[in-house]
NUMARMI-71408 format. One record per residue: residue number from 1; x, y, z of N, C-alpha, C in turn. Coordinates in nm, 2 decimals. Layout:
BEGIN
NUM, X, Y, Z, X, Y, Z, X, Y, Z
...
This chain:
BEGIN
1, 0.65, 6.41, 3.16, 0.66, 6.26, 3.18, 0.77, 6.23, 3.28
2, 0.75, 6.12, 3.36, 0.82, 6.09, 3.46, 0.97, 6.05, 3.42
3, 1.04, 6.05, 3.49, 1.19, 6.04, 3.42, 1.21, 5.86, 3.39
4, 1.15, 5.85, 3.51, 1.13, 5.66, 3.46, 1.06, 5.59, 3.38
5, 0.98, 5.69, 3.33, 0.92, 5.66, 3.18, 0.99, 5.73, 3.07
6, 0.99, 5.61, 2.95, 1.04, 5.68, 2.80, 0.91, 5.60, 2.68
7, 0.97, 5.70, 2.60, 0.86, 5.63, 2.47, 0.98, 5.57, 2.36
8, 0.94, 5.48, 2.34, 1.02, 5.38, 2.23, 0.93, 5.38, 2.17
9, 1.00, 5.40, 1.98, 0.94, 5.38, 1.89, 0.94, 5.27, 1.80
10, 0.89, 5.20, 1.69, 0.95, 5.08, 1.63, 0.92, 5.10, 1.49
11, 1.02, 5.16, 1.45, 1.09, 5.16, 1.34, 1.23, 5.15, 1.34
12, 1.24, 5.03, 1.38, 1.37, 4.98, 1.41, 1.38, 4.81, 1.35
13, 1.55, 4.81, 1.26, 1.57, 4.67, 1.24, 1.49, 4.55, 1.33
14, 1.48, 4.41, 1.32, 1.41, 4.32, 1.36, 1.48, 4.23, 1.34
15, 1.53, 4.13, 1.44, 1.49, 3.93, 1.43, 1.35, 3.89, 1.35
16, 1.38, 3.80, 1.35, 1.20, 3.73, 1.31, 1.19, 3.60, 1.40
17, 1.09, 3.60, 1.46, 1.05, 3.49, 1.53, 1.03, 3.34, 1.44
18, 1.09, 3.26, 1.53, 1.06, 3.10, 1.41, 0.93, 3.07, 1.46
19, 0.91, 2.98, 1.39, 0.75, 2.91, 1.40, 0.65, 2.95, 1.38
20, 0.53, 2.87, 1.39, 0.39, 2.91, 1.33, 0.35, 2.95, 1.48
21, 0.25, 3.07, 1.46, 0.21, 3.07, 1.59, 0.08, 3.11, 1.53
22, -0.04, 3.09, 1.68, -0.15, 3.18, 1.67, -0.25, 3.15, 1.53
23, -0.31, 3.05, 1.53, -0.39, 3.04, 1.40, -0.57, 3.09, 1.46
24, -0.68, 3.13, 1.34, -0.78, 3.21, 1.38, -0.85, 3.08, 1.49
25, -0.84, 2.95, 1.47, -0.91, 2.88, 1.59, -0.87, 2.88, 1.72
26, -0.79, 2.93, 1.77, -0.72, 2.93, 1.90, -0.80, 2.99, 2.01
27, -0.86, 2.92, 2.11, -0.91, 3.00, 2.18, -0.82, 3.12, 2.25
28, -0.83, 3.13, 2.39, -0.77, 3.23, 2.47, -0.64, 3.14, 2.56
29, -0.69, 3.02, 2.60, -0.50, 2.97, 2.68, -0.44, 2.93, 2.56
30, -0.48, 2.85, 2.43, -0.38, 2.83, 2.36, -0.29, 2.97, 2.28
31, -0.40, 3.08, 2.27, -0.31, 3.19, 2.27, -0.19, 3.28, 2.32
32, -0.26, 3.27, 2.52, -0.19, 3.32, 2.58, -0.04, 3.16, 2.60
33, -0.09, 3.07, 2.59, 0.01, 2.96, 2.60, 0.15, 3.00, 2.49
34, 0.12, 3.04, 2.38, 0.21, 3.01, 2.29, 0.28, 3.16, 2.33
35, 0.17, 3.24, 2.34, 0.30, 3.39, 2.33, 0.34, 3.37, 2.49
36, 0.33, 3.34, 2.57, 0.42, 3.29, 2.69, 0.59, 3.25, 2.64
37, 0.56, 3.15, 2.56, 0.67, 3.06, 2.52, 0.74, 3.13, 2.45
38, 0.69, 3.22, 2.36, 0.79, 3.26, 2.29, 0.84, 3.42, 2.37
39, 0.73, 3.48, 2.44, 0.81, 3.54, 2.52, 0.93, 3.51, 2.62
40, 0.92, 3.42, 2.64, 1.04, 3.37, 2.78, 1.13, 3.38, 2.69
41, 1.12, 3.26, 2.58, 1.25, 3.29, 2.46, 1.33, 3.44, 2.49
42, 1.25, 3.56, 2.50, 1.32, 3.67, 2.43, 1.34, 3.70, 2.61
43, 1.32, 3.61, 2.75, 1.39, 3.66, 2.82, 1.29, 3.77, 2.90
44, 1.14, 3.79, 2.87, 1.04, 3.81, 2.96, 1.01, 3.74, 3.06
45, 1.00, 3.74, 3.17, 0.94, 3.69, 3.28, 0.78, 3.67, 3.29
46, 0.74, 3.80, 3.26, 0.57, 3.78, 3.25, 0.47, 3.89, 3.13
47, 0.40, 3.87, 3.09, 0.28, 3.95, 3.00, 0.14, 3.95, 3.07
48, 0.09, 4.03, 3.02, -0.04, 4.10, 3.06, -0.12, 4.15, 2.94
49, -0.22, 4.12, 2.93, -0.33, 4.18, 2.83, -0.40, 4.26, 2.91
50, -0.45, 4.37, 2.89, -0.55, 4.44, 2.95, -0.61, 4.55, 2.91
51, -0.70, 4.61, 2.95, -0.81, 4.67, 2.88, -0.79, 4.83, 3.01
52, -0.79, 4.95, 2.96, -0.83, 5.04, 3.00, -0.93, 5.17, 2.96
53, -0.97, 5.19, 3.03, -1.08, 5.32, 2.95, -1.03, 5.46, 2.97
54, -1.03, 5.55, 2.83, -0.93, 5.61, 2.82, -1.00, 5.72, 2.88
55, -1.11, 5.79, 2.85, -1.17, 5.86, 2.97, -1.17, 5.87, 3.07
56, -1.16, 5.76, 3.19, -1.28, 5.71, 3.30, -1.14, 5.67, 3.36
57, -0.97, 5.73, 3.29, -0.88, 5.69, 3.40, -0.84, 5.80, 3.51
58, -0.93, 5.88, 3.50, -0.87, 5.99, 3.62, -0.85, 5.97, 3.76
59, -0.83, 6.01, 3.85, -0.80, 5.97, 3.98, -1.00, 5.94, 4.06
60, -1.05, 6.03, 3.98, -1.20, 6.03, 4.07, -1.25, 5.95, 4.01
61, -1.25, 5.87, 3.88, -1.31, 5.78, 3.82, -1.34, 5.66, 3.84
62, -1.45, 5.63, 3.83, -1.55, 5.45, 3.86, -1.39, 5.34, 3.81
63, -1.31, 5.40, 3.71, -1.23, 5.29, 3.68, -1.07, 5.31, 3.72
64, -1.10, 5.41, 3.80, -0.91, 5.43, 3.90, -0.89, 5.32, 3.88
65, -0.69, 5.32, 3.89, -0.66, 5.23, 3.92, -0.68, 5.13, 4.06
66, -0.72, 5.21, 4.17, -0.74, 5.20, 4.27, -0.88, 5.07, 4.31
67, -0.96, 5.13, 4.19, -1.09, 5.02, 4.18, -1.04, 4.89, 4.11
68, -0.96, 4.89, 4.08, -0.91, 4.74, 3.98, -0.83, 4.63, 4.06
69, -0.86, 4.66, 4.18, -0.78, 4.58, 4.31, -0.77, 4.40, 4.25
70, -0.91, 4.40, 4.18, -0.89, 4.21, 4.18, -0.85, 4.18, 4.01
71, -0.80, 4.29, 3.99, -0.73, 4.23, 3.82, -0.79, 4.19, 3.75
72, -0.93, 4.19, 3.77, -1.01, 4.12, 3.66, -1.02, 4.18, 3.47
73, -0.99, 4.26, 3.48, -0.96, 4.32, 3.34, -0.81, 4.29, 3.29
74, -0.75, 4.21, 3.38, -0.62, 4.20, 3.29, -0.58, 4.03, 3.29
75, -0.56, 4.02, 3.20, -0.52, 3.83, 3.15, -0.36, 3.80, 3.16
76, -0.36, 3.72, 3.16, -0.19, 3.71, 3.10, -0.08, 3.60, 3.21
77, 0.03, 3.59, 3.22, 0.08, 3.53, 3.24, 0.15, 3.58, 3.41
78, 0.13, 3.69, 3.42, 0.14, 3.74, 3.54, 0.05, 3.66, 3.64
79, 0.13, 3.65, 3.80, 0.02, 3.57, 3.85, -0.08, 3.67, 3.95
80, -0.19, 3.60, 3.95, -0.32, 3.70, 3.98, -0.30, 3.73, 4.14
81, -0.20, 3.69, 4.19, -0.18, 3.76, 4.34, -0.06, 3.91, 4.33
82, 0.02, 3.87, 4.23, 0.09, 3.97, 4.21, -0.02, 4.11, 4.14
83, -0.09, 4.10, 4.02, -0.22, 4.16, 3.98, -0.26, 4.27, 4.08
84, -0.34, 4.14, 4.20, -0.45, 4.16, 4.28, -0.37, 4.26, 4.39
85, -0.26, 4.29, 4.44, -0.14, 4.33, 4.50, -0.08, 4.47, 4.45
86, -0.07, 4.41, 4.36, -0.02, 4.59, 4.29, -0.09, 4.69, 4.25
87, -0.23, 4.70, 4.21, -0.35, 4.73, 4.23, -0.40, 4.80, 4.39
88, -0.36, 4.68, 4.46, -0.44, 4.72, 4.60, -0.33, 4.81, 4.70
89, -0.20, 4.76, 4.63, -0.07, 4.86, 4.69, -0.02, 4.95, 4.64
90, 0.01, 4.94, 4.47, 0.13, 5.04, 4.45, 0.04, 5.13, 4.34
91, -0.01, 5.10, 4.26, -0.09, 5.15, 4.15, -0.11, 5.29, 4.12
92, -0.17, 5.35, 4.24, -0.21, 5.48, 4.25, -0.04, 5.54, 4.30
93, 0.05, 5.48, 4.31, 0.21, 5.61, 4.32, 0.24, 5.52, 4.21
94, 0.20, 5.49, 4.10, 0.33, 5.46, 3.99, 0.30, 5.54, 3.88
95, 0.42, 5.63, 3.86, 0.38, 5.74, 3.78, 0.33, 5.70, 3.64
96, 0.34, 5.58, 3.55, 0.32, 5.52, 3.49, 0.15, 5.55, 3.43
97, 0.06, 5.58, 3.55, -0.11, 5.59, 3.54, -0.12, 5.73, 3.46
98, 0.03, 5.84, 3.48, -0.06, 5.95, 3.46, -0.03, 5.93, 3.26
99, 0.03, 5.89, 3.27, 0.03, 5.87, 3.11, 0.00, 5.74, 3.03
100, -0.03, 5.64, 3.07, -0.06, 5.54, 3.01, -0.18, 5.55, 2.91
101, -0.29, 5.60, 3.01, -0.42, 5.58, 2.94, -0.44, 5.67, 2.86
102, -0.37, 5.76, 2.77, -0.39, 5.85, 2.67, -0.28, 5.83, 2.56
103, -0.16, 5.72, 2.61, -0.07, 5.68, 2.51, -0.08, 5.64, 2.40
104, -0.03, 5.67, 2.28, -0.03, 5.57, 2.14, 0.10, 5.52, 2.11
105, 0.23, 5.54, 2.22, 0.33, 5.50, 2.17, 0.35, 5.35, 2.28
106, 0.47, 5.31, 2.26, 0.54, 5.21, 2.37, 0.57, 5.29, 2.46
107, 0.53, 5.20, 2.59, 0.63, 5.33, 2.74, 0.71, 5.17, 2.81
108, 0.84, 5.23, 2.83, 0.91, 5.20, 2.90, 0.94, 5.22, 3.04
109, 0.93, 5.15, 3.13, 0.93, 5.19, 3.26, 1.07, 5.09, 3.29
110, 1.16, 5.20, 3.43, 1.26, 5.17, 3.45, 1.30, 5.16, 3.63
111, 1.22, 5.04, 3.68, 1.22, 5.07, 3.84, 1.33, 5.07, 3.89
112, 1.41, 5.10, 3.84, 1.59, 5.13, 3.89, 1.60, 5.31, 3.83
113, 1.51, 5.34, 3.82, 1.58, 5.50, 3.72, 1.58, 5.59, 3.84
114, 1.54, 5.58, 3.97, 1.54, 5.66, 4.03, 1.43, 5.75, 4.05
115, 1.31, 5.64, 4.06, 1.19, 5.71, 4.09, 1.11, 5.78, 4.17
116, 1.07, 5.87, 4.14, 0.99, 5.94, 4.29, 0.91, 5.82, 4.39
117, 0.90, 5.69, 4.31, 0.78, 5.66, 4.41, 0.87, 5.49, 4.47
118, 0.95, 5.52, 4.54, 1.02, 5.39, 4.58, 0.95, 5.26, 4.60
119, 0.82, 5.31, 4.67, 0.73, 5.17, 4.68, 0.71, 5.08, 4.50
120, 0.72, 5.15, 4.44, 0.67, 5.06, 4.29, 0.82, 5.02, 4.26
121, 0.95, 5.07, 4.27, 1.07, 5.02, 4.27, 1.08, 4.86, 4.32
122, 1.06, 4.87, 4.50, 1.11, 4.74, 4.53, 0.97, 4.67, 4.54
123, 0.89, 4.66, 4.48, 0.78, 4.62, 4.46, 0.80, 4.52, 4.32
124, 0.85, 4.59, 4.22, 0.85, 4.51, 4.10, 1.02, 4.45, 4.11
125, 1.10, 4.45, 4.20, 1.24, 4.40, 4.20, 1.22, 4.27, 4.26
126, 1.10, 4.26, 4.33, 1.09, 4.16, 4.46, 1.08, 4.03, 4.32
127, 1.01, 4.08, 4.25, 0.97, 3.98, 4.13, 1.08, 4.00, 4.00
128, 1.20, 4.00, 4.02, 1.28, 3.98, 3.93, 1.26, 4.09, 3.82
129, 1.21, 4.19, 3.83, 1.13, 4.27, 3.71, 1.21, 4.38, 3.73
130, 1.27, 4.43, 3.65, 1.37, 4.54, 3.64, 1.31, 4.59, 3.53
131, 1.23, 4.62, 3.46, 1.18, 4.73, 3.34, 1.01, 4.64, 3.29
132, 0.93, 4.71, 3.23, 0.84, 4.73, 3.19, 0.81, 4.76, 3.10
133, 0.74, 4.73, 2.99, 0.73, 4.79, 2.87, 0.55, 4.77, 2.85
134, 0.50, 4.86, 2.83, 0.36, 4.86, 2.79, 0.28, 4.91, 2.62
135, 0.23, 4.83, 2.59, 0.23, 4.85, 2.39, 0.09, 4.85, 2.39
136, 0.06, 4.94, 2.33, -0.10, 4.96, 2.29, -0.08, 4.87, 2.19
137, -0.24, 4.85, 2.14, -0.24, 4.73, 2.02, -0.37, 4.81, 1.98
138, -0.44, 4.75, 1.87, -0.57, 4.79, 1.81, -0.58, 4.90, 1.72
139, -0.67, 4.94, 1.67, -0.65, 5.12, 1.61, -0.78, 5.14, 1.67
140, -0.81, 5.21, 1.73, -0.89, 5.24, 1.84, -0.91, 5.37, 1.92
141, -0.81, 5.45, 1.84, -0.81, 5.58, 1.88, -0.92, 5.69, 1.91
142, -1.08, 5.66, 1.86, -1.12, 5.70, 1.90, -1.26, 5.65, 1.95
143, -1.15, 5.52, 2.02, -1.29, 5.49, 2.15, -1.28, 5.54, 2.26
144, -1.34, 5.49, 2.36, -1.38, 5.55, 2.51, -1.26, 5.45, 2.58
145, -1.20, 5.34, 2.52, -1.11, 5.23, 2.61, -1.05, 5.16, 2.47
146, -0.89, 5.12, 2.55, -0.81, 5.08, 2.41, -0.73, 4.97, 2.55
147, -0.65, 4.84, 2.41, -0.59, 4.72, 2.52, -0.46, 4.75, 2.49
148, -0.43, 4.69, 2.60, -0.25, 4.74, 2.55, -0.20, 4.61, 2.62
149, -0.03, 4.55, 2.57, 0.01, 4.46, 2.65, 0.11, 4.50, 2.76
150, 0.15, 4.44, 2.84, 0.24, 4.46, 2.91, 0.35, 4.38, 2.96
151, 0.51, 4.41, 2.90, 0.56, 4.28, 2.93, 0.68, 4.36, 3.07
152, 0.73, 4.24, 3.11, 0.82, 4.22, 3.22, 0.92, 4.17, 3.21
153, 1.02, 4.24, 3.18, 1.21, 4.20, 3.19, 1.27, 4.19, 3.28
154, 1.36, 4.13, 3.29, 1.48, 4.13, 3.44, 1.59, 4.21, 3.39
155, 1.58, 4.26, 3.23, 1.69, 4.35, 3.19, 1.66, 4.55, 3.24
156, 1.71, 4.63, 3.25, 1.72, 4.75, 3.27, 1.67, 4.79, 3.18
157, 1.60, 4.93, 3.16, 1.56, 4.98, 3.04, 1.67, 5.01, 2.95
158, 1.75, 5.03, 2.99, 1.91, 5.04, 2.84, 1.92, 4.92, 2.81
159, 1.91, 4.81, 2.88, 1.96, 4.73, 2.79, 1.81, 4.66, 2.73
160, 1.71, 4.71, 2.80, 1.59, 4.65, 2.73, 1.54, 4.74, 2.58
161, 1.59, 4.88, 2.60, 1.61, 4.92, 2.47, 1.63, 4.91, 2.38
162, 1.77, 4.85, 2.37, 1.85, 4.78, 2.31, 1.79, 4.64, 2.20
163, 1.76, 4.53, 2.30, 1.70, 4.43, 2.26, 1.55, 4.48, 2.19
164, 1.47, 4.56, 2.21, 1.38, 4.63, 2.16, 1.40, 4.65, 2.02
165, 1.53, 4.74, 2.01, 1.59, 4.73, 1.83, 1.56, 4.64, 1.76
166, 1.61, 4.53, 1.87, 1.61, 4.41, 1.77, 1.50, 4.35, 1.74
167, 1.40, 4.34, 1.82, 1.30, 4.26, 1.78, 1.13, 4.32, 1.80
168, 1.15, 4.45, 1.75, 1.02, 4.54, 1.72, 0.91, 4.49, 1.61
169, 1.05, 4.45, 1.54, 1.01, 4.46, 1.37, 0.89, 4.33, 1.36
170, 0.93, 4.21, 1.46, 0.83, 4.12, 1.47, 0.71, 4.10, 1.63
171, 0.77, 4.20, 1.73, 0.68, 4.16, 1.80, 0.56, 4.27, 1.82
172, 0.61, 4.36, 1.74, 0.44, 4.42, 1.75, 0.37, 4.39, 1.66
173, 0.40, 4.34, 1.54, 0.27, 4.27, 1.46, 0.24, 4.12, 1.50
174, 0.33, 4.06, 1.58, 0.29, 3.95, 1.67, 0.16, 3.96, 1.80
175, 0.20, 4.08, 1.87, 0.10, 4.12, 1.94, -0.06, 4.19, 1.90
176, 0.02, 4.27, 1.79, -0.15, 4.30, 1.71, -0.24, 4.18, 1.69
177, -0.16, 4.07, 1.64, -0.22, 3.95, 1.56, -0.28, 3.86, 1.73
178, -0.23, 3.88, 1.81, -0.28, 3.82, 1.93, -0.40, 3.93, 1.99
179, -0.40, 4.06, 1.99, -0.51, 4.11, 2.06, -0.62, 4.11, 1.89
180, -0.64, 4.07, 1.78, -0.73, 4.04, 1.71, -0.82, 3.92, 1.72
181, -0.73, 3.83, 1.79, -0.78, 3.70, 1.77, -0.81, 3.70, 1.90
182, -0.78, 3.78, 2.00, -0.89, 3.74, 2.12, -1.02, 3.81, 2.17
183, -0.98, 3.93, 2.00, -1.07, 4.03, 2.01, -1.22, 3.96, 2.01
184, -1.17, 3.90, 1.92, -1.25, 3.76, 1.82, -1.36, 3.63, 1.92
185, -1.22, 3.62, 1.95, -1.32, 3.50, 2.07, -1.35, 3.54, 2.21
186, -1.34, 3.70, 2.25, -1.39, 3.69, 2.34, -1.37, 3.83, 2.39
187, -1.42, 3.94, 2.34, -1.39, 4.06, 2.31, -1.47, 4.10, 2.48
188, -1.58, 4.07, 2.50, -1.63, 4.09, 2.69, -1.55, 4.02, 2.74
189, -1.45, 3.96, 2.75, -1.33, 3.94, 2.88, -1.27, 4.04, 2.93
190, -1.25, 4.12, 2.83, -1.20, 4.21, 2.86, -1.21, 4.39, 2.87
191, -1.36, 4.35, 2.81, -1.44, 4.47, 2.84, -1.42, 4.55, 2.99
192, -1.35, 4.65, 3.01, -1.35, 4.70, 3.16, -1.53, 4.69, 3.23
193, -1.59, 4.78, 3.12, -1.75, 4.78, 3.18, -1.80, 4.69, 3.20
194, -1.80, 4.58, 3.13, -1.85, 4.46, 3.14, -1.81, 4.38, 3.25
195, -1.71, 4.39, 3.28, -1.63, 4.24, 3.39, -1.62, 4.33, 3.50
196, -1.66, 4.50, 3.52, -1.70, 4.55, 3.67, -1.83, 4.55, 3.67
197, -1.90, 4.52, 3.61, -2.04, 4.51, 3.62, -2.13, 4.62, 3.68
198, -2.12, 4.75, 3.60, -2.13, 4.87, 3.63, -2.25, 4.89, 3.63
199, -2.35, 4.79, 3.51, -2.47, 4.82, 3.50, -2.55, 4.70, 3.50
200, -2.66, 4.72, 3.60, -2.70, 4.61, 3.61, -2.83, 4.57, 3.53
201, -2.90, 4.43, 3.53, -2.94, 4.40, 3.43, -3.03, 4.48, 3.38
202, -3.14, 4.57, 3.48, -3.25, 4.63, 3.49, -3.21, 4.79, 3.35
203, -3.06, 4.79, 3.40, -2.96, 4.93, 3.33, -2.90, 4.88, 3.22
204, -2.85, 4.78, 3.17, -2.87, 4.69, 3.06, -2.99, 4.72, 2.92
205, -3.13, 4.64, 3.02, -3.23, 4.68, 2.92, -3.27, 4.82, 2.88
206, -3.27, 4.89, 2.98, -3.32, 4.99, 2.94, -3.24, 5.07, 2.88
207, -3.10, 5.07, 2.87, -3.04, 5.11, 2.77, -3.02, 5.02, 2.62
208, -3.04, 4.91, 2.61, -3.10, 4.84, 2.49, -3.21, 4.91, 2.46
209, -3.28, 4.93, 2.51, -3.41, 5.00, 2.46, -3.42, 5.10, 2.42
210, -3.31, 5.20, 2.48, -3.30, 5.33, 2.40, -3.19, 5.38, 2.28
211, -3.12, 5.23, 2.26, -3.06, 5.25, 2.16, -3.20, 5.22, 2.04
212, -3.21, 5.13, 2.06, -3.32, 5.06, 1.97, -3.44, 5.20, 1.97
213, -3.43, 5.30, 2.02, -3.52, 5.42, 1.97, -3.66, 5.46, 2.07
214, -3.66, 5.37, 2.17, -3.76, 5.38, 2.22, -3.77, 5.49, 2.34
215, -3.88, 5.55, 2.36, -3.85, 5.64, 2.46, -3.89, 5.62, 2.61
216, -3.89, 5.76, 2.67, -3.86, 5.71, 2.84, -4.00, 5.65, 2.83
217, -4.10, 5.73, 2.81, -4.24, 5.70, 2.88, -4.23, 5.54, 2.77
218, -4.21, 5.47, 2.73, -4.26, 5.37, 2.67, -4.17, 5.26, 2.71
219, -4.03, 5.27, 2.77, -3.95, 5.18, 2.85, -4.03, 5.24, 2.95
220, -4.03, 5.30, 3.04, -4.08, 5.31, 3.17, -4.20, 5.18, 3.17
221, -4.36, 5.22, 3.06, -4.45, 5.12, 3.07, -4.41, 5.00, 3.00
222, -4.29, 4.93, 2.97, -4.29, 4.79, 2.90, -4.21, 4.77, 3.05
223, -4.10, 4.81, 3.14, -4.06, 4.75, 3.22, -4.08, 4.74, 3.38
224, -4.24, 4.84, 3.39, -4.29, 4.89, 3.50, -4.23, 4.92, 3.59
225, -4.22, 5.04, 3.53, -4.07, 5.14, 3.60, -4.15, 5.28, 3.62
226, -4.14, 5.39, 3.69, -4.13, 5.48, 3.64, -4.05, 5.57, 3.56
227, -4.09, 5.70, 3.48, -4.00, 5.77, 3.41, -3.88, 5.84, 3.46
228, -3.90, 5.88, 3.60, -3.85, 5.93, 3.65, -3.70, 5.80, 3.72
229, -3.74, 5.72, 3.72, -3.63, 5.55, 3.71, -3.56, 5.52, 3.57
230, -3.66, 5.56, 3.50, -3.58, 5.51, 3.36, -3.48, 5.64, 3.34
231, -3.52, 5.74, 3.38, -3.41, 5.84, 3.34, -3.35, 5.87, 3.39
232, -3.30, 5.82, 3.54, -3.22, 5.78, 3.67, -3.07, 5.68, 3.57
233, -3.16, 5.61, 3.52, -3.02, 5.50, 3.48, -2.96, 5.55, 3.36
234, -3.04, 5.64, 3.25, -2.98, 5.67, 3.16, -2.90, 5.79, 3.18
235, -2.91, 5.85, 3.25, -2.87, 5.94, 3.33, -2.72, 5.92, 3.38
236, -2.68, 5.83, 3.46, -2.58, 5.76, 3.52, -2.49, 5.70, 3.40
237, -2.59, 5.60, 3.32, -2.51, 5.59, 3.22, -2.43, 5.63, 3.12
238, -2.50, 5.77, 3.11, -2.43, 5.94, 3.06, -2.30, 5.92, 3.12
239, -2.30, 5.93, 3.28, -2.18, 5.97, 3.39, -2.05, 5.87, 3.37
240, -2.10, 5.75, 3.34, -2.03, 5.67, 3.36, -1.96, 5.65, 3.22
241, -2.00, 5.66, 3.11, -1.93, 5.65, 3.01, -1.90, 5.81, 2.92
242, -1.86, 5.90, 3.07, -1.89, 6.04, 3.00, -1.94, 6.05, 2.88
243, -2.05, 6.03, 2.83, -2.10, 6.08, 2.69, -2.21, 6.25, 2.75
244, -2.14, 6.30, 2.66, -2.24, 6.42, 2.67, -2.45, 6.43, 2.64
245, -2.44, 6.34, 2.55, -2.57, 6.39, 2.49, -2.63, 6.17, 2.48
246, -2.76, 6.17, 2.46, -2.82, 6.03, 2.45, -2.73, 5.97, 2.30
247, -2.70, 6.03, 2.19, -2.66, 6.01, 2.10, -2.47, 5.94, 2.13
248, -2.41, 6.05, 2.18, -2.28, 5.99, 2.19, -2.32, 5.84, 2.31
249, -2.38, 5.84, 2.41, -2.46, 5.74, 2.49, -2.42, 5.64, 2.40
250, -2.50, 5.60, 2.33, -2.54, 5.47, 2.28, -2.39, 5.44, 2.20
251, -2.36, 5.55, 2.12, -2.26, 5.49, 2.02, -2.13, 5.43, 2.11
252, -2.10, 5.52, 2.26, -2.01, 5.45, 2.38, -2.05, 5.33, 2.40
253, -2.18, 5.28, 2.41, -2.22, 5.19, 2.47, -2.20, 5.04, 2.36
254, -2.24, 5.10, 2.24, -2.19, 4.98, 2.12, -2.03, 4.98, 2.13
255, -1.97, 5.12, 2.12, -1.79, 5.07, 2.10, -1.74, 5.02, 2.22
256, -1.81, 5.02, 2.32, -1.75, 4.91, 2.45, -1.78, 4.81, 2.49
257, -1.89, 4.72, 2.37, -1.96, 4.61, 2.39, -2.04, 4.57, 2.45
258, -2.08, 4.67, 2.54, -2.15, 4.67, 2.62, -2.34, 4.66, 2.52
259, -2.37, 4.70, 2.43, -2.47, 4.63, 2.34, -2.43, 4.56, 2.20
């Protein structure tokens, strides 16, 4: 692991946050509205919700960082030029990629620690952002993609460590309770597969169809295809959500929303 990365754990003492926050009717801005507010409280500058696929993050993969140039998989209070920017500039040198997407703990990132990749340093200083902290959420461990948040301090990682002590105890069951409820109202926002639009409608049905049991030669004649087309897309769809066999296929294709 990169020296600029650490893992924080949270079993550690806690503040408690005042107020009601987050009830099950909330859509998605009154959501992101409220944990805004109470993030700044603790002295964040910005959050991010976002969605990665834990397979499909390799460097040759349909879902590099390098393909996510327009931020559409990530929500949050960051603004979407900064997103759309870091993505299309620094993404692929921030050592941060090679371990995120296999993470179950907190990572702390420290663009002052003296990093190999100076571009992601004065890149995130330009924006007041001196540390990083990225928190998986969900239990999800054995899907194909898990969401994690991502917040933004103007404090150093020591001293954001620090503050971390203090208020673990409430803001990761704060954050779980925020990625449930938007799990809730709107779980394809954030579906990576879904909002790249990997498969198109024609690749869609006929993967509906073969969950539902039906085989090539019988989607081929309900969607006047040939066999040799229907098993072109199922095929791909194999590639794309590495599943080995038609069986792990489908069950990728339900745990990513995608049916």
């Amino acid at each position: 692991m990169n020296d600029a990365v650490s893992v924080l754990g949270s079993d550690q003492p806690s503040t408690v946050f005042s107020g009601n926050i987050l009830i099950s009717e909330c859509g998605w801005d009154k959501i992101f509205s409220e944990l805004e507010v109470l993030l700044r409280q603790l002295g964040f500058h910005y959050f991010t919700y976002s969605s990665v696929p834990r397979d499909l993050a390799s460097k040759d993969s349909l879902f590099s960082v390098s393909k996510r140039s327009y931020g559409v998989d990530t929500q949050g209070s960051l603004p979407e030029h900064i997103v759309s920017r870091y993505y299309r500039e620094v993404a692929t040198l921030d050592p941060l990629w090679s371990v995120l997407p296999t993470s179950a703990e907190v990572l702390v990132t420290d663009v002052r620690a003296g990093s190999s990749t100076p571009l992601v340093e004065s890149f995130w200083e330009q924006y007041n952002v001196a540390s990083r902290a990225y928190i998986p959420v969900g239990k999800h461990a054995d899907k194909p993609w898990f969401n994690y948040f991502g917040l933004y301090h103007g404090k150093s990682s020591a001293e954001f460590t620090e503050l971390y002590k203090d208020i673990s105890g409430s803001l990761l069951p704060l954050l779980e309770r925020c990625h449930k409820l938007l799990a809730l109202d709107g779980s394809k926002e954030t579906n990576p597969y879904v909002r790249h639009a990997v498969f198109s409608v024609t690749c869609t049905n006929i993967l509906r169809m073969t969950a539902e049991g039906m085989s090539v030669k019988m989607i081929a004649d309900h969607l006047g295809l040939t066999e040799e087309g229907v098993t072109y897309h199922i095929t791909r769809a194999k590639k794309v959500l590495n599943a080995r066999n038609k069986t792990q296929l489908i069950a990728r294709l339900y745990q990513s929303g995608i049916l």
